[in-house]
Residue frames as qw, qx, qy, qz and C-alpha x, y, z in Angstrom:
[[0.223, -0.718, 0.388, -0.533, 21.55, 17.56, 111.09],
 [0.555, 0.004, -0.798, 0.236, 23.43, 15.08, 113.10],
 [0.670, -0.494, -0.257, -0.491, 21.52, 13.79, 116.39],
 [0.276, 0.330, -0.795, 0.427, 23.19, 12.39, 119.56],
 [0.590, -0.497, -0.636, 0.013, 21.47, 9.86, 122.12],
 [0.417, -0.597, -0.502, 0.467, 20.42, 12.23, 125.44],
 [0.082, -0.071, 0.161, 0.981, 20.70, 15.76, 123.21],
 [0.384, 0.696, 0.242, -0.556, 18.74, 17.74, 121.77],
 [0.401, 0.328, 0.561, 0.646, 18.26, 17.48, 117.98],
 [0.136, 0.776, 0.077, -0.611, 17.83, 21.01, 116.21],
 [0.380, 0.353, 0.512, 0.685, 17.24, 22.29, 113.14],
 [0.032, 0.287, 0.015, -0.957, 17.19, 26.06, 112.73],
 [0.464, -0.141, -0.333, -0.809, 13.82, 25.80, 109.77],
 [0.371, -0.368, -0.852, 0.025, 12.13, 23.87, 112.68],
 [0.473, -0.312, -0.424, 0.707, 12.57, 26.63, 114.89],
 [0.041, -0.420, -0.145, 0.895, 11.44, 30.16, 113.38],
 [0.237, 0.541, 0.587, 0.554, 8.91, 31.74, 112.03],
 [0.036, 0.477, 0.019, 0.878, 7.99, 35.60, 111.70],
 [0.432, -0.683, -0.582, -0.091, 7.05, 36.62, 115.01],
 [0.154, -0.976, -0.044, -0.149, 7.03, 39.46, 117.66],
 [0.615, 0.501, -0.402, 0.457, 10.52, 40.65, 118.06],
 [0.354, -0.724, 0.326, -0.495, 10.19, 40.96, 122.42],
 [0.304, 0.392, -0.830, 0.255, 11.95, 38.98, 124.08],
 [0.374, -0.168, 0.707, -0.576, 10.11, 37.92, 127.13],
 [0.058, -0.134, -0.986, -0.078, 8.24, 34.78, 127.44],
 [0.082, -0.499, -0.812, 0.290, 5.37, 36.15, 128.80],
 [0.092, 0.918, 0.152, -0.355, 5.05, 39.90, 128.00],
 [0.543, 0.438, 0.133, 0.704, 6.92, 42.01, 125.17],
 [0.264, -0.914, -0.091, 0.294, 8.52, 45.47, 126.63],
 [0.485, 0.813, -0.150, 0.286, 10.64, 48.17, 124.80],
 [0.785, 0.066, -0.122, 0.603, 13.98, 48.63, 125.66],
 [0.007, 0.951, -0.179, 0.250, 15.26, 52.13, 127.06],
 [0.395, 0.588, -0.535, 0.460, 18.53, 53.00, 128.15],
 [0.743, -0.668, -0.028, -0.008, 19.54, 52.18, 131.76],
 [0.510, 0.520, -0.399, 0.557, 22.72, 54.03, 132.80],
 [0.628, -0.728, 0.167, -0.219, 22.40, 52.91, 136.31],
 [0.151, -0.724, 0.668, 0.082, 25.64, 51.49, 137.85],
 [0.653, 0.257, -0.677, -0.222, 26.54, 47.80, 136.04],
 [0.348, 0.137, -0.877, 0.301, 27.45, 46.35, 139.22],
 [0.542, -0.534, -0.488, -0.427, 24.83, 47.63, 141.35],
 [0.432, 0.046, -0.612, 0.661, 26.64, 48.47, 144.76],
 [0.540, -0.618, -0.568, 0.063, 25.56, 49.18, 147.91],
 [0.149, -0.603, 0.193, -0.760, 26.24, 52.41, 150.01],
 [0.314, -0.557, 0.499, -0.585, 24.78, 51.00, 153.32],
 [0.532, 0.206, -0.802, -0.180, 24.02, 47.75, 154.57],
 [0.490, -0.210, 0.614, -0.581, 21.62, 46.34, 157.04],
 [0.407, -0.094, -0.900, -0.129, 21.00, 42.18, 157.31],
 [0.557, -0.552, -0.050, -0.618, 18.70, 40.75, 158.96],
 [0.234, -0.757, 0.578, -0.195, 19.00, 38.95, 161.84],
 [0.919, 0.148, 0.325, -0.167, 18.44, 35.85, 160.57],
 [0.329, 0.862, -0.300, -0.242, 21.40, 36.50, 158.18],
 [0.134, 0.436, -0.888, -0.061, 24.24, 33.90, 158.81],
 [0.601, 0.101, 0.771, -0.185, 21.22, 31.26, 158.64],
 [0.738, 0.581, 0.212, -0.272, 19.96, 32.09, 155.75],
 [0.364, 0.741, -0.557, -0.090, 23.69, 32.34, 154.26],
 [0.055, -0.371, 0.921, 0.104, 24.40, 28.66, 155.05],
 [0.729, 0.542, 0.380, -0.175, 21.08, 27.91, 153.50],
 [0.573, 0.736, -0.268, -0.239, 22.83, 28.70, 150.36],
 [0.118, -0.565, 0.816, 0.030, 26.24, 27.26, 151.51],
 [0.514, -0.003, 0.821, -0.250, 24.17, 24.07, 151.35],
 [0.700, 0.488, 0.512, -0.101, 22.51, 24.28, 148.39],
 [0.126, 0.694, -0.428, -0.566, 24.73, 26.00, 146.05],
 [0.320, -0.221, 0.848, 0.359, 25.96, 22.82, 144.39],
 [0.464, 0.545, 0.694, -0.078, 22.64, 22.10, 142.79],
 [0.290, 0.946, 0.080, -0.118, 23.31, 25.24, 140.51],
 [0.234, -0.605, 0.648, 0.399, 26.52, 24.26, 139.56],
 [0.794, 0.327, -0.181, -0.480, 26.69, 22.39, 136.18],
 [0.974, -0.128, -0.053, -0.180, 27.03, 18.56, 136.23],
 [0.545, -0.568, 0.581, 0.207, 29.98, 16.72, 137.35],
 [0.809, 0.186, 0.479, 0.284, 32.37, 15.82, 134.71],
 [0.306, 0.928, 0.169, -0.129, 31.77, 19.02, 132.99],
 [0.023, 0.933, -0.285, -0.217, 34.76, 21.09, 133.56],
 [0.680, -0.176, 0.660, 0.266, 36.90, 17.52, 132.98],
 [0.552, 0.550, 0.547, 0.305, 35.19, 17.36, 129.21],
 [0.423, 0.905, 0.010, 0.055, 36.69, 21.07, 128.39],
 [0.346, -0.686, 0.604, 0.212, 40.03, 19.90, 129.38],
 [0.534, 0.078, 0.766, 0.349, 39.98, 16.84, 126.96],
 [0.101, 0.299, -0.377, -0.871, 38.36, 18.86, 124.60],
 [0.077, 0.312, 0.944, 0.069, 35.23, 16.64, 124.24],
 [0.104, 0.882, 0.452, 0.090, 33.55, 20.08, 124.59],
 [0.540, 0.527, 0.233, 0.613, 34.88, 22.65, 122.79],
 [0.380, -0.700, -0.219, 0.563, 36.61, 25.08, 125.49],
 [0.316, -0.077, 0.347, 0.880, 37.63, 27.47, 122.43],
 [0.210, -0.526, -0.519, -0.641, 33.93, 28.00, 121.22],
 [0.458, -0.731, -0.472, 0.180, 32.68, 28.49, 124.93],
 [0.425, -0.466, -0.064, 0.773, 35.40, 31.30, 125.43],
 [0.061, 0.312, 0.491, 0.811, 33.72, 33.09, 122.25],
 [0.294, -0.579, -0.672, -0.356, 30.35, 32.66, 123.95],
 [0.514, -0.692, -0.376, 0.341, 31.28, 33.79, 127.29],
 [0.358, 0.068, 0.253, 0.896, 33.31, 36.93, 125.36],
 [0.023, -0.377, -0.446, -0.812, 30.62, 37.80, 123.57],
 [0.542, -0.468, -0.672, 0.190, 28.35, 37.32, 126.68],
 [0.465, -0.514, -0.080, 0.717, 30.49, 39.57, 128.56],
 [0.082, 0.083, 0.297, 0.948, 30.05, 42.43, 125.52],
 [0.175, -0.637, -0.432, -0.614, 26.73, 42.68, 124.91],
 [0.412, -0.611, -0.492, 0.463, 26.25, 42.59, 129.70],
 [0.302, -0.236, 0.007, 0.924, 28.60, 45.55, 129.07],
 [0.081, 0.261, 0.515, 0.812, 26.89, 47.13, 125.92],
 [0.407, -0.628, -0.551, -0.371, 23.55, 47.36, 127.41],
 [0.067, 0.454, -0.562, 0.688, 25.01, 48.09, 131.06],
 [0.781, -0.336, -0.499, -0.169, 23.23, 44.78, 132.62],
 [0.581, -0.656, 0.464, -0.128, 24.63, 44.02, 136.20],
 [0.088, 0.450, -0.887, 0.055, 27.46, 41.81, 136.84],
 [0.516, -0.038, 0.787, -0.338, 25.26, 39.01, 137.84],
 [0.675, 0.573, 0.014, -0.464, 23.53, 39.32, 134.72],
 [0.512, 0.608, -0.585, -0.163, 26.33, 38.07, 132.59],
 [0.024, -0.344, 0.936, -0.072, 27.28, 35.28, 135.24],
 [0.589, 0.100, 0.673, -0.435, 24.40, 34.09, 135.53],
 [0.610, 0.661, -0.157, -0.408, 23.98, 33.70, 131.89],
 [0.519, 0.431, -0.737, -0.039, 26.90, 31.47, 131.57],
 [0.202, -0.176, 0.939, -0.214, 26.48, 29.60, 134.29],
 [0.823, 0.172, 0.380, -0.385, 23.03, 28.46, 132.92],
 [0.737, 0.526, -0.313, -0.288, 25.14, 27.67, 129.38],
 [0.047, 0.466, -0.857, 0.216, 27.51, 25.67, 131.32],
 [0.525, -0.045, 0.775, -0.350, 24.94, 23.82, 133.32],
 [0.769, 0.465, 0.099, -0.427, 23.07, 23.12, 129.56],
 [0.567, 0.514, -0.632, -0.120, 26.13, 22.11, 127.87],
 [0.275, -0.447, 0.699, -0.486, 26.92, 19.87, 130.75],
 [0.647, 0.210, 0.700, -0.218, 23.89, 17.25, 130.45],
 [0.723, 0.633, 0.258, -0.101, 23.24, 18.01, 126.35],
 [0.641, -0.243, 0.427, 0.590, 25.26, 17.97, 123.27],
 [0.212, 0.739, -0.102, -0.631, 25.30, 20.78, 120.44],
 [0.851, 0.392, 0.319, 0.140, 25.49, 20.22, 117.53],
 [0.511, -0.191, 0.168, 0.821, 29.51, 21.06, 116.23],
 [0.218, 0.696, 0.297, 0.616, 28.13, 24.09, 113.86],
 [0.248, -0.138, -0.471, 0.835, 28.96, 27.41, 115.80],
 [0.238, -0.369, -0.097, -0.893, 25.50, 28.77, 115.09],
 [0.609, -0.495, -0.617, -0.066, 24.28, 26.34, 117.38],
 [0.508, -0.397, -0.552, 0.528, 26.08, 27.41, 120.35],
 [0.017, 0.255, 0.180, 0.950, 25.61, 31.22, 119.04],
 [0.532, -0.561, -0.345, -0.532, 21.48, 30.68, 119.78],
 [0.702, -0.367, -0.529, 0.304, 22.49, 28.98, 123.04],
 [0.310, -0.014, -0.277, 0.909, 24.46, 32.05, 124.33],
 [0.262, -0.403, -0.354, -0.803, 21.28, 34.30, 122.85],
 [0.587, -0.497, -0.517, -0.375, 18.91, 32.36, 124.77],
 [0.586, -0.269, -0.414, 0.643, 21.22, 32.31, 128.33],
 [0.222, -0.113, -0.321, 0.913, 21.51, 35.75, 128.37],
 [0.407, -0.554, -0.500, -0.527, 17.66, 36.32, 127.38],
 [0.676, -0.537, -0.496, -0.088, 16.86, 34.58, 130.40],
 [0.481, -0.202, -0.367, 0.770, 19.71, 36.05, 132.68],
 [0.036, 0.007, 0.099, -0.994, 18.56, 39.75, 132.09],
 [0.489, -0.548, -0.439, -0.517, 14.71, 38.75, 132.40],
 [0.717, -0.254, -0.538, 0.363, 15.98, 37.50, 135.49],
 [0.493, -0.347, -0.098, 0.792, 18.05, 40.32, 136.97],
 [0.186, 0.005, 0.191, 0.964, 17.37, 43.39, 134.78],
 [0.360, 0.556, 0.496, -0.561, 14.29, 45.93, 135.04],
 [0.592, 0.672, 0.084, -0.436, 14.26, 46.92, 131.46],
 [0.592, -0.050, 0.691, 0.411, 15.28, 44.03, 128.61],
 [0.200, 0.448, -0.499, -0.714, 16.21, 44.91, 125.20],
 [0.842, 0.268, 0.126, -0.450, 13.87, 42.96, 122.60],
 [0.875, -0.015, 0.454, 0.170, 15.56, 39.35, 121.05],
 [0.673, 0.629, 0.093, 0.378, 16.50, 41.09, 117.88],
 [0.073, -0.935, 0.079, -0.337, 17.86, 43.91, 119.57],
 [0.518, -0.686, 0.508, 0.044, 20.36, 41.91, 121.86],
 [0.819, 0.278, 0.170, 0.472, 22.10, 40.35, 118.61],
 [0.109, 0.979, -0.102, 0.138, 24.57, 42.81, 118.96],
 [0.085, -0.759, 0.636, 0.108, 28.70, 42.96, 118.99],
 [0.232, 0.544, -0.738, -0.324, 29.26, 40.70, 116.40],
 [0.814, 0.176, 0.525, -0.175, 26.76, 37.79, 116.18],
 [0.117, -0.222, 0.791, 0.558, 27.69, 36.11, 113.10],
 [0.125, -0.351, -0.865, -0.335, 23.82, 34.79, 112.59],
 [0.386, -0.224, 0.150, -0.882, 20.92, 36.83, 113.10],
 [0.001, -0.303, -0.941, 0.153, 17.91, 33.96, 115.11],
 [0.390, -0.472, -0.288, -0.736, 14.24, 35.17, 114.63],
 [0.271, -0.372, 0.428, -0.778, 12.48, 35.62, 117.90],
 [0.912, -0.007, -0.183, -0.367, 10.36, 32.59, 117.62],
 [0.892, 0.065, -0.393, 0.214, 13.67, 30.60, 117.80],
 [0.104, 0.325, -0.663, 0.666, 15.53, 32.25, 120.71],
 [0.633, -0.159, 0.265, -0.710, 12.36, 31.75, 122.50],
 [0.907, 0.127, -0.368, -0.158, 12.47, 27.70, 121.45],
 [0.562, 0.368, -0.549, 0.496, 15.90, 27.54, 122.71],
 [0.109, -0.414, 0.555, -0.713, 14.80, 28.98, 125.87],
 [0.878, -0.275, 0.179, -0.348, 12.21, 26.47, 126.83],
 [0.734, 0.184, -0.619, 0.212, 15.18, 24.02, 125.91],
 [0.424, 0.357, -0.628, 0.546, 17.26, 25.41, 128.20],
 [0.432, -0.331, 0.380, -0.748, 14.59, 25.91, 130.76],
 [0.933, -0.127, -0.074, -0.329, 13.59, 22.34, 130.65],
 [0.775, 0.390, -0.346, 0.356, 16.91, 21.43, 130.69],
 [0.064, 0.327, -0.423, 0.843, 17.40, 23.73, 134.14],
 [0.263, -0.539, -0.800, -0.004, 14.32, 22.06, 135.24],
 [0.186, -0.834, -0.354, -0.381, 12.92, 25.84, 135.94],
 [0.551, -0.697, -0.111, 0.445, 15.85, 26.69, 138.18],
 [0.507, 0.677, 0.087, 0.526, 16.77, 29.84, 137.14],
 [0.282, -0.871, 0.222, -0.335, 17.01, 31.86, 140.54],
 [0.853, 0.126, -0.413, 0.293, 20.71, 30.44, 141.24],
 [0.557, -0.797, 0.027, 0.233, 22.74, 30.87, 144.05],
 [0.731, 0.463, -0.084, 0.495, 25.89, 32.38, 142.55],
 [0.604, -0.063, -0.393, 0.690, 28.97, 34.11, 143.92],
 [0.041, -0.516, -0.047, -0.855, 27.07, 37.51, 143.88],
 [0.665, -0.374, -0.636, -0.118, 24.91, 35.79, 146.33],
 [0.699, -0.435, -0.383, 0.418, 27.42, 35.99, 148.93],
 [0.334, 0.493, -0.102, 0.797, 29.52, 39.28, 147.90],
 [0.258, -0.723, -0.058, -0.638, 27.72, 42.02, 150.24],
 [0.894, -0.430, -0.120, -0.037, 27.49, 39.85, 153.08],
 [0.887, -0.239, -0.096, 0.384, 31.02, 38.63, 153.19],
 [0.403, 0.600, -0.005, 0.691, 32.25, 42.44, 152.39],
 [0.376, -0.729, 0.106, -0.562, 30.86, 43.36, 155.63],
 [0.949, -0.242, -0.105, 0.174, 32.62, 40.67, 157.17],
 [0.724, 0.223, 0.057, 0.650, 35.65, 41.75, 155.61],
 [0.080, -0.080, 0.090, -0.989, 34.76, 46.01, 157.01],
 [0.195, -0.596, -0.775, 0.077, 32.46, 45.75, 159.06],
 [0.113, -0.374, -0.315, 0.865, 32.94, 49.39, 159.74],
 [0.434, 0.728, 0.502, -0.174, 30.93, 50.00, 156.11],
 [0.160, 0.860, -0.160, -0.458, 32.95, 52.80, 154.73],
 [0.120, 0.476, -0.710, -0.504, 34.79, 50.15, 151.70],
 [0.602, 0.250, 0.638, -0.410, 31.91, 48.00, 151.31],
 [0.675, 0.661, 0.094, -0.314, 30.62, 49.27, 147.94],
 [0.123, 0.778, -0.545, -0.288, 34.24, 49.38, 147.00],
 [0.254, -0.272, 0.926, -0.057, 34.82, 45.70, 147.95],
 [0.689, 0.406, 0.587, -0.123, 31.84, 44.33, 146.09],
 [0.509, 0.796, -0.043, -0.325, 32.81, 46.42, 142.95],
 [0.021, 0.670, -0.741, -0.029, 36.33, 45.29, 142.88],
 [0.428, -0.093, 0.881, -0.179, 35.46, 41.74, 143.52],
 [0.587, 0.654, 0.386, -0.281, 32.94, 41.87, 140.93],
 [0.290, 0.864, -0.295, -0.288, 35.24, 42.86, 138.33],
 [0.031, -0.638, 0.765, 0.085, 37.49, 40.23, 139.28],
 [0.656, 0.384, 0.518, -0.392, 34.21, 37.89, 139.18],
 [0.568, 0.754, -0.053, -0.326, 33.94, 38.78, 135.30],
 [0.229, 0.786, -0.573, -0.044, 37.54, 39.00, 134.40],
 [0.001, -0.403, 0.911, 0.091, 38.01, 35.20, 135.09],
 [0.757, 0.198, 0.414, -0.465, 34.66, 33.49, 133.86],
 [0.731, 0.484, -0.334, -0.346, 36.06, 32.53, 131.07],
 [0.080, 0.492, -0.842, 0.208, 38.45, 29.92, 132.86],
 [0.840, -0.174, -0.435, -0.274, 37.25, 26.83, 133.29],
 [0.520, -0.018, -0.725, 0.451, 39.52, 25.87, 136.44],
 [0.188, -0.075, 0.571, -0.795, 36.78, 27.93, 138.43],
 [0.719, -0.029, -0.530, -0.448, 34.12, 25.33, 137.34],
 [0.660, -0.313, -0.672, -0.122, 35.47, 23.39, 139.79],
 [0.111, -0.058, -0.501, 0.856, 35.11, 25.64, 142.65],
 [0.007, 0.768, 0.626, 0.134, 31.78, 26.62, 144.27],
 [0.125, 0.738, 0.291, 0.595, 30.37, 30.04, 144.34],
 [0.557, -0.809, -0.153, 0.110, 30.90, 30.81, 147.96],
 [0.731, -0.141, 0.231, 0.626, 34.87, 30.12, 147.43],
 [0.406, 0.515, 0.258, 0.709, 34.77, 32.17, 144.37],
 [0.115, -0.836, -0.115, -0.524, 33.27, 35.19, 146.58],
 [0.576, -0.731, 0.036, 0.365, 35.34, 34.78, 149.84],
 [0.743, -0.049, 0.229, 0.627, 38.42, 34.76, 147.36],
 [0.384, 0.608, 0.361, 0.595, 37.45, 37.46, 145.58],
 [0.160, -0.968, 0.064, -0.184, 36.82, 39.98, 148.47],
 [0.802, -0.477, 0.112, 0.341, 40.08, 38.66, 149.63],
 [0.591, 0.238, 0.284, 0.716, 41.92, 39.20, 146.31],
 [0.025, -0.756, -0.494, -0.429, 40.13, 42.44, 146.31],
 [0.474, -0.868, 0.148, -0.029, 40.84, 43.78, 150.06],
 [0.682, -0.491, 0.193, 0.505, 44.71, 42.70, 149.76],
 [0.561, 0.550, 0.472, 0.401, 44.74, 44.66, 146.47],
 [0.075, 0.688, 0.223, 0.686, 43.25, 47.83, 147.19],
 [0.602, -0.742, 0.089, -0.281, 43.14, 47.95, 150.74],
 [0.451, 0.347, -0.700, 0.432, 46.95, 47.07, 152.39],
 [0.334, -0.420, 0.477, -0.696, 45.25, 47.61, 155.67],
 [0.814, 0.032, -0.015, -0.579, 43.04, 44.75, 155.01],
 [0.369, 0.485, -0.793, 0.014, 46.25, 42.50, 154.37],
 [0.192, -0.267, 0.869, -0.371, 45.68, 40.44, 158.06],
 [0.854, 0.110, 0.103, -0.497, 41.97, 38.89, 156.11],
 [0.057, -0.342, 0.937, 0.039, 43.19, 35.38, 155.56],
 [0.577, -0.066, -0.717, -0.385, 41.39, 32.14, 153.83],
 [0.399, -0.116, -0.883, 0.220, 41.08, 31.01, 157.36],
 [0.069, 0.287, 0.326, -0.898, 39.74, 34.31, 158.66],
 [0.496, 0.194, -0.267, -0.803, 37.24, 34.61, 156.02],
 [0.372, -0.060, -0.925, -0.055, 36.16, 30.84, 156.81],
 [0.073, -0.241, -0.614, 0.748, 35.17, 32.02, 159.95],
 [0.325, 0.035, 0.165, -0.931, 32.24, 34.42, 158.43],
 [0.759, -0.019, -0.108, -0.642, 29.73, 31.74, 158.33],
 [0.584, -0.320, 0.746, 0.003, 29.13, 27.98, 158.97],
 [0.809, 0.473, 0.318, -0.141, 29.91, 25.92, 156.26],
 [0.680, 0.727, -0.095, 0.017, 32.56, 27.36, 154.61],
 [0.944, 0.152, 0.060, 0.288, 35.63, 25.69, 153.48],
 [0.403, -0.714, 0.387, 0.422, 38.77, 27.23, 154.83],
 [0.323, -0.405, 0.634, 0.573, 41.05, 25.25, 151.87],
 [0.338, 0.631, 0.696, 0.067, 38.09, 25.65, 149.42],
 [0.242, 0.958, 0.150, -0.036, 38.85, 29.41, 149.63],
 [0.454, -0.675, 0.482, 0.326, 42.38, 29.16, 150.26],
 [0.610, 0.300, 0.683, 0.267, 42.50, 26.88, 146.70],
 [0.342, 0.855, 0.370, 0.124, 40.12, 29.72, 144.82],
 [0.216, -0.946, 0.147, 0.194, 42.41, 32.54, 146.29],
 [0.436, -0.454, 0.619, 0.469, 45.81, 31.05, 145.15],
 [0.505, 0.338, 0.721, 0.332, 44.25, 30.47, 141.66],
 [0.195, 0.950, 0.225, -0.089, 43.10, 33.77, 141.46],
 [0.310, -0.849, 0.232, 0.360, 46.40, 35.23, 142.09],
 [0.612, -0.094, 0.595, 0.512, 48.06, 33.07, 139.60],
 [0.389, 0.626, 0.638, 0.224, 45.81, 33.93, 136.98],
 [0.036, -0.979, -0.108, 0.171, 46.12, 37.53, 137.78],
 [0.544, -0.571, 0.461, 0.406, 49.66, 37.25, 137.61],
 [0.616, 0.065, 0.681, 0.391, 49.47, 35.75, 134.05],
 [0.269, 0.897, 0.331, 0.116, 47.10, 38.39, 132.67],
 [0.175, -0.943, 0.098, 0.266, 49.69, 40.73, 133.48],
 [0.470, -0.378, 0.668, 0.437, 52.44, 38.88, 132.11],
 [0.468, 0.329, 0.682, 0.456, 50.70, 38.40, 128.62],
 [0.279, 0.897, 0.331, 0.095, 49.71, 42.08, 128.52],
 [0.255, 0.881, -0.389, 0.087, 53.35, 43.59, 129.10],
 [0.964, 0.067, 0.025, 0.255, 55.36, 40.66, 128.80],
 [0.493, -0.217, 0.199, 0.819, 58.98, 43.08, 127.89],
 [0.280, 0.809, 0.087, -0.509, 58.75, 46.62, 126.84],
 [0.155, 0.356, -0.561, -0.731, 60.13, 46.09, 123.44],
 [0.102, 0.400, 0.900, 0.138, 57.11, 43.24, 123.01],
 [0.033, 0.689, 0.592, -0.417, 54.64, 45.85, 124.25],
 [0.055, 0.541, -0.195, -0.816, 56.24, 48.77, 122.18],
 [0.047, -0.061, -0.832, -0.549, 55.39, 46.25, 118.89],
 [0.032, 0.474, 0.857, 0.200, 52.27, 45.54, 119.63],
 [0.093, 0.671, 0.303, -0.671, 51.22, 48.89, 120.59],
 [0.042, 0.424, -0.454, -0.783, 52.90, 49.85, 116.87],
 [0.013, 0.240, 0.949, 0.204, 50.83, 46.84, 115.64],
 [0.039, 0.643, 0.650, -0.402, 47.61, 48.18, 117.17],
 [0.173, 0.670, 0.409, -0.594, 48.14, 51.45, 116.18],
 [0.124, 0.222, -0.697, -0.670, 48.65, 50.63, 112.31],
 [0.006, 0.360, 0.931, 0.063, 45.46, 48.80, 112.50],
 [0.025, 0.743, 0.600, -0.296, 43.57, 51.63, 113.66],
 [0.083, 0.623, -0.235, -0.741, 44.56, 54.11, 111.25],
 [0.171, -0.012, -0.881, -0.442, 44.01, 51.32, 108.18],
 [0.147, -0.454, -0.825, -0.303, 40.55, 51.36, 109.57],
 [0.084, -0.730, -0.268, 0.623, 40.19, 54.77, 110.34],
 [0.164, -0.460, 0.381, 0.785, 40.99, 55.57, 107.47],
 [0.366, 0.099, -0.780, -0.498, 39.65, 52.90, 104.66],
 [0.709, -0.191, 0.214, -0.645, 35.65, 52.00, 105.11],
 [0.153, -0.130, 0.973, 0.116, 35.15, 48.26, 105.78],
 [0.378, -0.127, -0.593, -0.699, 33.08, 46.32, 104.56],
 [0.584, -0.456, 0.241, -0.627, 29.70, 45.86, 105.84],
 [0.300, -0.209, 0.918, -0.152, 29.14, 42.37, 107.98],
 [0.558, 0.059, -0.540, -0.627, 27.75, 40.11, 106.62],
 [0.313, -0.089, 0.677, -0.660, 25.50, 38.23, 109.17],
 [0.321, -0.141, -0.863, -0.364, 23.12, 34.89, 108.06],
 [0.599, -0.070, 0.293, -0.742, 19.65, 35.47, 109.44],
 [0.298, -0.041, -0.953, -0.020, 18.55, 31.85, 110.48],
 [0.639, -0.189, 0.108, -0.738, 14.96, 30.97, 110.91]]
């Protein structure tokens, strides 16, 4: 196993041996359903009054929870592998879903693999970066969620390698030594609620505006051009994209207006995030009905696929349990 000066060296038969299959570091708890809402909105909303201090505490410290400079530079040159991260943050984004974790759950989860890959180097095999993801989203939903599925139990939608609990639990003191023990991050959810009631203050599209923003949160984590944007940006922009979307009344919020709800924040910081969003939005649409005779194929595509496996059993996966 190849080694690199300032990494981590790994070897998977250092790493596992038979042990309890609960995830937590500290306690083991079963798993039960939890079909409370994913995003976790809000219905009413009362700050205290201390509120727009304590929000530009964060505005100030956000950066420190962002992952190291250079980063987002090395998945443009390809020095780190922006094709295997978009697997991880995929798959990331399935299991949040599967389990019905909160939206924070899942960002936070990549933003700690970002801030790890950032200072350390992986080794090129994809089961390495597989355990990474494992261990991120361990820690995100110990973090954020009341009732975590056990380590074996969150290999699920299509791991390729199964990790014994012993070694997701290695990986996490990596990455927790490697996060020097900052795990409570300041991230765009941070700000959502807050700057929704900026944005309707009357209350009555609040929940709506954090859900909708949230969604649009998710739906562009896998992009690396919002790496280099902090998390405040990312949440003015989003209730912006979000209130000129679904709300036409809301049209007259502006990057410069939505500066305004706090000190600290960066008028052409959100104005930047906002005009990226829009592109991006723009493209998703374009690559999902590009011309109706493109769309009519692939639909015909699609639905010859799903009758050829509706029909005819596959076979089972086949999935390398690494200890």
């Amino acid at each position: 196993m190849m080694a690199y000066a300032s990494t981590i060296t790994m070897r998977v038969n250092l790493f596992g041996e038979a042990a309890s299959d609960h995830g937590d570091l500290l306690c083991g708890e079963d798993f039960e359903s939890n079909d409370d809402d994913s995003i976790g909105c809000i219905s009413h909303v009362e700050f205290p009054t201390d509120i727009d201090e304590s929000i530009a505490g964060f505005l100030v410290s956000e950066s420190v929870y962002l992952p190291g400079l250079g980063y987002p530079e090395r998945l443009r040159t390809q020095s780190v592998d922006p094709t295997t991260r978009s697997e991880s943050v995929s798959w990331i984004l399935k299991v949040n879903n599967y389990y019905h974790f909160q939206a924070v759950t899942a960002y936070l989860a990549v933003n700690y693999m970002d801030r790890f890959l950032s200072s350390h180097d992986l080794p090129a095999d994809r089961w390495a970066l597989q355990l990474l993801s494992v261990a991120c989203l361990s820690l995100a939903a110990k973090m954020e969620e009341t009732l975590v599925p056990s380590l074996l139990d969150l290999q699920v939608e299509g791991t390729r390698f199964v990790f014994e609990p012993k070694t997701i639990r290695r990986m996490e003191f990596l990455v927790l030594t490697a996060l020097k023990w900052r795990l409570r991050s300041i991230t765009p959810f941070t700000f959502l609620d807050f700057f929704a009631y900026k944005a309707d203050s009357s209350g009555k599209y609040i929940r709506n505006l954090v859900f909708h923003a949230s969604q649009i949160i998710l739906d562009l984590i896998h992009d690396i051009e919002f790496l280099d944007h902090c998390p405040s940006s990312m949440a003015a922009a989003a209730i912006l994209s979000a209130s000129h979307h679904y709300y036409p009344w809301l049209q007259f919020i502006t990057p410069q207006t939505a500066a305004s709800w706090c000190i600290g924040l960066s008028e052409n910081g959100i104005s930047k995030c906002y005009k990226l969003m829009q592109q991006k939005s723009v493209r998703n649409l374009q690559r999902k009905h590009p011309i109706n005779i493109s769309h009519q194929k692939t639909t015909s595509a699609s639905g010859l696929d799903a009758g050829i496996s509706s029909s005819s059993p596959s076979p089972p996966s086949k999935r390398r349990k690494l200890h």
